[in-house]
C-alpha positions in Angstrom: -5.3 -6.9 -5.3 -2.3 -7.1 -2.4 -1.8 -6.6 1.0 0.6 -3.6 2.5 1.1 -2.8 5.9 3.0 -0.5 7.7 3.9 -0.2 11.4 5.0 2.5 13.4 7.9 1.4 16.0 9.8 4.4 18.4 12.7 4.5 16.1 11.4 3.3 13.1 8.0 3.2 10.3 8.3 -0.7 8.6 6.0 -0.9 5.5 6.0 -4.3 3.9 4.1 -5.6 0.9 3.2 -8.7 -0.8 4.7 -10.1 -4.0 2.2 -11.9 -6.0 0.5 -10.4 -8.8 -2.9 -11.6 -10.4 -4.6 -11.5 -13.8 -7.4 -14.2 -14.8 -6.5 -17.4 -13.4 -2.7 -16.4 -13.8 0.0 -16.0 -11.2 3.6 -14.3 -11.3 5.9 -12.3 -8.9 6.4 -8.6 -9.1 7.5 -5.8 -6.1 5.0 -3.6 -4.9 6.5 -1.0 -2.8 8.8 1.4 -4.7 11.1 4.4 -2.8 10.3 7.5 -4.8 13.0 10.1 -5.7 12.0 12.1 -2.5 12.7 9.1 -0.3 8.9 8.5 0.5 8.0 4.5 0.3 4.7 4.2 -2.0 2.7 0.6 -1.8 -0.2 0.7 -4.6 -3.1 -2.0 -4.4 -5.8 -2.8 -7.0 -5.2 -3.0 -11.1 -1.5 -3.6 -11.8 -1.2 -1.1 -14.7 -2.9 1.7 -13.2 -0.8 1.0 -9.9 1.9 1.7 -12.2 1.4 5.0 -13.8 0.0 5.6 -10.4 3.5 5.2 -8.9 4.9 7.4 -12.0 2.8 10.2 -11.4 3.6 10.1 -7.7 7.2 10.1 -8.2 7.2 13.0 -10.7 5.8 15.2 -7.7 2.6 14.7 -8.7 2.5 16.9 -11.4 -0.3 17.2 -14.5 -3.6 15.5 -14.0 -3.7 12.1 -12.3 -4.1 9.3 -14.2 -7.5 8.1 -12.6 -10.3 9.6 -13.4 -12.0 9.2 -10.1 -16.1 8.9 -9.8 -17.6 7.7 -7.1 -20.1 4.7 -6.9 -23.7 4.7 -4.9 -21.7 3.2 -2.0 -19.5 5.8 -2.0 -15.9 4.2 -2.9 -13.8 6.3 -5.5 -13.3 4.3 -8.9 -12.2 5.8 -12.6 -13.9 5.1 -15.9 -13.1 1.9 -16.6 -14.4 0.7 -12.8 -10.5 0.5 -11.4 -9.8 0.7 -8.2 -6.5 2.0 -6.6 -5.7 2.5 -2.7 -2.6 2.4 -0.9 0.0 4.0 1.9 2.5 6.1 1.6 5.3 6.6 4.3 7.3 9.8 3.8 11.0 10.4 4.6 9.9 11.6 8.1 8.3 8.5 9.0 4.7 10.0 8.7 2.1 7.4 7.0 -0.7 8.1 4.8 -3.8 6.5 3.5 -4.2 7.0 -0.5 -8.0 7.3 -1.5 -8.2 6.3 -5.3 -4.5 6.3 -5.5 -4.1 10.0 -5.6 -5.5 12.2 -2.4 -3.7 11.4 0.7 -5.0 11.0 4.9 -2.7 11.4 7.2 -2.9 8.6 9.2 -2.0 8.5 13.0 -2.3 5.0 13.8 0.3 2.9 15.3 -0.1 0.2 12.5 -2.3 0.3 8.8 -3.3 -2.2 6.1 -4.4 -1.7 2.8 -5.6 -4.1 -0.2 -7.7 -7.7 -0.3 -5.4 -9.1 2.5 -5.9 -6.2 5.5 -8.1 -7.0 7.3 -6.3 -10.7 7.6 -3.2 -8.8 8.3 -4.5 -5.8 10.4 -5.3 -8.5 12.9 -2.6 -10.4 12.9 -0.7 -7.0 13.8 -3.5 -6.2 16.5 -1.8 -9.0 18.2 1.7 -8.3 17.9 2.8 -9.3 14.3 5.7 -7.3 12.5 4.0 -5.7 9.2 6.2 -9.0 7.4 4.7 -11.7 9.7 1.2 -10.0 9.0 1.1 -10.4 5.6 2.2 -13.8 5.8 -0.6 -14.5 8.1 -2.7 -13.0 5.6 -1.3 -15.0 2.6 -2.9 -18.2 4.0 -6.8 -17.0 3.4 -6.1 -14.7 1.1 -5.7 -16.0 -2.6 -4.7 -12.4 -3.8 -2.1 -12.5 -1.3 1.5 -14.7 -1.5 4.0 -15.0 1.4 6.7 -14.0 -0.2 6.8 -10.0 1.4 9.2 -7.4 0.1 9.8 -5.2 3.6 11.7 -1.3 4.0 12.2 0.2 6.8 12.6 4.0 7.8 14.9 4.6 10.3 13.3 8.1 12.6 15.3 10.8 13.8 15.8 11.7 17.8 13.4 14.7 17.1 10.4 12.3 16.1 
């Protein structure tokens, strides 16, 4: 679990993402966002190793099958085989955000600001009232034990013609 958030400014998209990572009653620090070689800004949430061949099929373009193998549980929410789940956001080079259902098929998003993972709805709130995506997480850090406050941030910079 994490907690990513992105927010839409006039000349800019700021996505920012949580550090901690958590397995059992274990704690360390990794980085959750990575830029991928088109310049989009990926931040994964759910099981740290499928997050990360996740973020390696995304930055090979996608190509082959995807590494989940996505089913759908009575309630409706996507999950592969082995009962992993994996959401996230995506910012592309263009400042355009969008939500990642099972880690793989992406919504276009149009709202001014997003969260995604075990901390989101803390931090979506704490935007709602004016946090930056960076002061949101860290809101969300203090009630959410999958969340730290230590907050990797990039920013995308948008053209005049956006």
């Amino acid at each position: 679990m994490t907690t990513v958030a992105v927010r839409r400014y006039k000349d800019k998209v700021v996505i920012a993402a949580d550090t901690q990572l958590t397995w059992g009653k274990e704690r360390c620090t990794t980085h959750k966002l990575e830029v991928l070689s088109d310049g989009s800004i990926l931040g994964l949430c759910g099981e740290a190793v499928m997050c990360d061949k996740l973020r390696d099929w995304w930055d090979g373009g996608c190509e082959g099958d995807s590494p989940m193998k996505v089913k759908q549980d009575e309630a409706g929410a996507t999950k592969d085989d082995n009962d992993t789940f994996v959401s996230g956001l995506l910012v592309d080079i263009d400042g355009e955000v969008f939500i990642l259902l099972n880690g793989t098929d992406k919504l276009k998003a149009t709202d001014e600001f997003l969260t995604d993972g075990s901390g989101g709805p803390y931090a979506r709130m704490a935007m709602q009232y004016g946090a930056s995506p960076e002061e949101a997480i860290k809101q969300a850090s203090k009630f959410d034990v999958y969340t730290n406050d230590v907050v990797d941030v990039i920013e995308i910079e948008l053209g005049e013609e956006t």
